[in-house]
C-alpha positions, 0 to 999 in steps of 0.5 A: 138166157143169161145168167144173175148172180143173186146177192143176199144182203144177209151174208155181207157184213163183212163188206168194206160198207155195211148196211149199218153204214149206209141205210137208206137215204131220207125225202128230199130236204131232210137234215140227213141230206148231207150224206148223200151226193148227185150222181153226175147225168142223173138228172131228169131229161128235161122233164122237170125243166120243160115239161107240164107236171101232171102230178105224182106216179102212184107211191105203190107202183112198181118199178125195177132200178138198175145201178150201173157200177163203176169199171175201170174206165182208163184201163179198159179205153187204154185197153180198148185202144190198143186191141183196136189200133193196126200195128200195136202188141196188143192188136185183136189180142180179146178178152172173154168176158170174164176176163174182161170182168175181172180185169176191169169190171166193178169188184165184187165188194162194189157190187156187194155194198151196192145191193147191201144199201139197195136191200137196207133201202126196202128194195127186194129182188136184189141182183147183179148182172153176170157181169157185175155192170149192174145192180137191180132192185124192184120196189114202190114208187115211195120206196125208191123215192126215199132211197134215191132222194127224188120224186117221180112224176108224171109230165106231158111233153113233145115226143121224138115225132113232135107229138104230146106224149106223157112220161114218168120221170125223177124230179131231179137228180139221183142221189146216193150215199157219199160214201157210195158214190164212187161205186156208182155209175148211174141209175136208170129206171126212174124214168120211163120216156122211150128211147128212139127207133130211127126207123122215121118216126112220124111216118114220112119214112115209111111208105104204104103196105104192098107200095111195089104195087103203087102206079106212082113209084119206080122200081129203079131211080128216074124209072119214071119221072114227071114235070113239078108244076109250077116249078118249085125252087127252079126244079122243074123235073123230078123223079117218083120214088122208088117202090122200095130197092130189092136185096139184088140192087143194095148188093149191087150198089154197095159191092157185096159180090156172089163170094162175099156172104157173111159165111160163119160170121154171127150179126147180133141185132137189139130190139125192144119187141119181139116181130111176128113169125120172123123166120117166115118172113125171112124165108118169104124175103129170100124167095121173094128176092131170089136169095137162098132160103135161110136155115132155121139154125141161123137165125135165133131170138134170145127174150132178155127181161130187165126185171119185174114190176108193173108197168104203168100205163104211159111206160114200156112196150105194152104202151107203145103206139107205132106208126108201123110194124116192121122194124125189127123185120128191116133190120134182119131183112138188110142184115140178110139181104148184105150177108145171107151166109151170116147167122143172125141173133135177135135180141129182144130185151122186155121190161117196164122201162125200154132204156134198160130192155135195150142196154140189157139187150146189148150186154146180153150179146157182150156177157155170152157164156162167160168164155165169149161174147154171142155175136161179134156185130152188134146192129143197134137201128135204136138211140137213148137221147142225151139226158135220158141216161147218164153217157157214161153208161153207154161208155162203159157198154161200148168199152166192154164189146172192144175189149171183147172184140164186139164192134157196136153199131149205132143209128145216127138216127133221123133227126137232126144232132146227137143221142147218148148212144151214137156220140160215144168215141167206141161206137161207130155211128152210122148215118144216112143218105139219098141213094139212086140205084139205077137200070142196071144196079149202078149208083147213079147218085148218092147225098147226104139224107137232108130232105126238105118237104114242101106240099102244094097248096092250090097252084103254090108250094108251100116250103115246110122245112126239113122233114126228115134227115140224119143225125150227127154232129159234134159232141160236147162230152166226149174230146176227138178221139185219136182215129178221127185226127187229121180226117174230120176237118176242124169246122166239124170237131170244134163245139164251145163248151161254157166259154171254151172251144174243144175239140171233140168227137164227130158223128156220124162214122160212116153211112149207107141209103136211109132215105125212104124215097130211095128205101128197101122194099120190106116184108112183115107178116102181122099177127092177123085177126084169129091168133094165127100169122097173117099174109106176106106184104110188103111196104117201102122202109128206110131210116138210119135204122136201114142204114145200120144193118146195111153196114153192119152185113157188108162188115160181116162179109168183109169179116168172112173168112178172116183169122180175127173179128174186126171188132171195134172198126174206127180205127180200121175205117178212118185208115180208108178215108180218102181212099177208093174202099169208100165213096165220099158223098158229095152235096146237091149241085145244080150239076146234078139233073133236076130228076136227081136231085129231089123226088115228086109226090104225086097227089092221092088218096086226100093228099096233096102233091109234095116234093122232097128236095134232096141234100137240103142245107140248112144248117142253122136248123141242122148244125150239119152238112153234106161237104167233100171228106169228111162231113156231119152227115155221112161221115167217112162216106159209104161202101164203095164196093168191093174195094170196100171188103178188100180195104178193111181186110187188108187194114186188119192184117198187120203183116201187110 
């Protein structure tokens, strides 16, 4: 487990701010508010504004906080800059993680003054993290109120699916002590709206348990295709979709060749609940798939707990309602289907509030021992969305694994436009497309992940618009970054921010196959009915949430081998547009034969016929595009092989 440094405030008076100094701050409108200053993105994700209040948390429920500190943002992005830029001094030339800390993490008198306040608020278990990115206290809902200045209340709203959801969250934003400010970064925990797992969230992206056995589905693409009746948008040909691609037929299609294993590399992967009997399901993925057996020694799960108090009903994982159960079993199964010589870390974090699980999941990879960090991939298939916590935050998550040498991959996610965790300039943002593998384990088509779904209604289609998609675009928080200039075109890197036009950071950076009519057959094992684990089954599954571990093992077989870790990888990939290491995905044309370019639903079991139309553009619903070079959807491009592996090979190698 990693370790906390535990701060007394008792034995710090002699800290440049003191208790005294800094006690807690009053109710909102008080005269003394004066003191205290908004931290910037603390304010409520759009709860307060949109949402219907229900009424206010119960004052003595229990919620653990986590202050982030502030670093030394310039120096570590310069730092970050030059560990990741081919040719520079500094090139792969990583700092540990204490010495990360002590370079650019938060003094220990930040940290100290920080828990000094927090602990003179009323709040108790008052700890920084290893790191020292944090403090967190726990304390009632009244307590933290008065010291943050806010009220936390509980509102319906629309979740990610579309459906009504209750959440907890402050009313407005959070304030601190004036003379703390600096100090502070951002605090989480207020709220308890969770975060995104990319894994199709309302169900079209996942099939039926045991779909390999379903008449209507195909092993390889247009295997099996049928006669649309009438035909819809003149496509009168389609394909059924795929029962769900075995490890054999992504390896095939994405290059990775009989040498290219992952050997001695470690991908970490951050999950928010712990899957059942995983090494099992595993094992039983690889006989199934005709992949060597996985040794219990590579593979490992690490519980990371955010803190105590009581969840409440609408927050935390406890509370969580999916609509399927195999997300973390996806993302270990695609790391290993990529890269079965790699060892795999599953990082569960666990708490009340899923946001700071997950961050801590991550900076549990990055912190390590102290000497190194525990992985050097790290697969995220989950996104925080803006406004939920402040992205400065995220930044200083992403600064501290570049530093170290940690490349961090994100899901661009399943709908359309960005989140907090995919925008940020230091993450490679993965995003999704449509891929047909076909007889012979060949690409036959790849396109951006844009579907548009229309049912049948009695002899008619009826168009519902696109159902499913990749997320991307362009931030209006983050500037272009160097790597990305001269390869994004300006359509895609301009935003208006205010009364301004800048050019800014494009999402995603590069994709692999997230469309569930062309998704990975998964297997999961529940936790059966008598406290003993259930039977092997499988369902088809996809998502960015494939996409990313997807990309995450092609880069730990690239990696084998190799004197240093690729860590933060832009810089190296964006060297390999236009270049045969990737394969540009190109739009839908009437080109493509009709079986290509949508898949059919037969009807069944209550349900109507349905078609997904592939590559649907429809932009002023998705600000985004599938487009030659670079594009909104599929970024770069994907793996084109093993041109791929050799590409980002010799780009990491400056004596070349």
């Amino acid at each position: 487990m990693r370790r906390s440094c535990h701060v007394a405030a008792a034995g710090l008076a002699g800290c440049v701010l003191t208790a005294a100094a800094i006690v807690g701050l009053a109710a909102p409108g008080s005269a003394r508010a004066a003191s205290v200053v908004p931290v910037p993105g603390a304010a409520p994700a759009n709860a307060a504004d949109a949402g219907a209040l229900i009424g206010p948390v119960p004052a003595a429920r229990r919620l653990t906080v986590q202050v982030w500190l502030t670093p030394d943002l310039a120096g570590a992005a310069a730092f970050a800059d030059s560990v990741a830029e081919p040719g520079s001094a500094a090139f792969h030339r990583y700092l540990s993680p204490n010495a990360y800390t002590a370079r650019f993490g938060p003094s220990a008198a930040s940290a100290a003054a920080v828990a000094t306040w927090l602990a003179a608020a009323g709040l108790t278990q008052v700890r920084a993290d290893s790191g020292r990115d944090y403090v967190s206290a726990t304390g009632p809902v009244s307590t933290l109120e008065s010291a943050f200045g806010v009220r936390i209340n509980r509102y319906r709203v629309l979740g990610a699916n579309g459906k009504p959801t209750v959440i907890e969250s402050n009313d407005r934003a959070v304030n601190v002590p004036a003379a703390l400010a600096p100090e502070v970064l951002g605090v989480t925990g207020l709220d308890s709206a969770p975060p995104v797992i990319s894994a199709a969230d309302s169900g079209p992206a996942s099939r039926p348990p045991n779909a390999a056995a379903a008449p209507a589905c195909s092993r390889y693409w247009a295997q099996r295709t049928v006669s649309v009746r009438p035909a819809y948008h003149g496509l009168a040909r389609g394909s059924l979709p795929v029962c769900g691609y075995s490890a054999a037929q992504l390896r095939a299609a994405y290059g990775a060749t009989t040498a290219a294993t992952g050997k001695g590399q470690i991908v970490a992967l951050t999950e928010e609940e712990a899957p059942s009997a995983m090494l099992q399901t595993l094992k039983d993925y690889a006989k199934s798939n005709r992949l060597p057996a996985p040794k219990a020694a590579k593979f490992r799960e690490l519980q990371v707990a955010s803190g105590g108090g009581s969840c409440g009903a609408s927050s935390g994982p406890a509370a969580r309602s999916d609509d399927f159960s195999d997300e973390e079993q996806m993302d270990s199964e695609a790391v290993y289907a990529m890269a079965p010589g790699a060892a795999q870390l599953m990082v569960v974090g666990s708490g009340c509030n899923e946001d700071q699980s997950l961050l801590d999941a991550a900076l549990a990879v990055l912190t390590g021992d102290g000497a190194r960090p525990r992985a050097s991939i790290v697969s995220n298939s989950w996104q925080i969305p803006l406004g939920e916590v402040p992205a400065r935050t995220v930044h200083a998550i992403d600064l501290r694994a570049a530093g170290e040498g940690v490349g961090m991959y994100f899901a661009a996610g399943d709908t359309p436009g960005l989140t907090v965790t995919d925008a940020d300039p230091y993450t490679t943002a993965v995003g999704g497309t449509t891929l047909g593998i076909g007889a012979k384990d060949n690409r036959v088509f790849e396109t951006g992940w844009s579907d548009d779904y229309a049912s049948a209604d009695n002899g008619t289609w009826d168009d519902e618009g696109v159902a499913e998609g990749s997320g991307g675009g362009t931030s209006g928080v983050w500037g272009q970054p160097g790597y990305q200039k001269g390869v994004v075109p300006a359509p895609m890197s301009r935003v208006r921010v205010g009364k301004r036009t800048v050019t800014d950071r494009a999402v995603p950076d590069i994709a692999a196959d997230a469309d569930v009519d062309s998704g990975m057959l998964t297997g999961y094992i529940g936790s059966g009915t008598d406290a003993h684990p259930g039977p092997y089954q499988t369902e088809a599954n996809a998502g960015t949430s494939l996409a990313t571990p997807l990309i995450a093992g092609l880069v730990a077989d690239a990696q084998q081998g190799q004197r240093s870790a690729f860590g933060f990888i832009n810089p190296l990939l964006y060297r390999l547009a236009r270049t045969p290491a990737l394969r540009d995905v190109l739009p839908v044309t009437a080109a493509l034969p009709p079986q290509d370019r949508d898949a059919y639903e037969p009807a069944g079991g209550g349900a109507s016929a349905g078609i997904d139309v592939f590559d649907a553009q429809q932009r002023a619903y998705t600000e985004q595009v599938t487009a030659k070079g670079y594009d909104t959807m599929t970024g770069v491009g994907t793996p084109n092989g093993a041109a791929f592996i050799t590409g980002l090979r010799r780009a990491a190698d400056c004596r070349r």
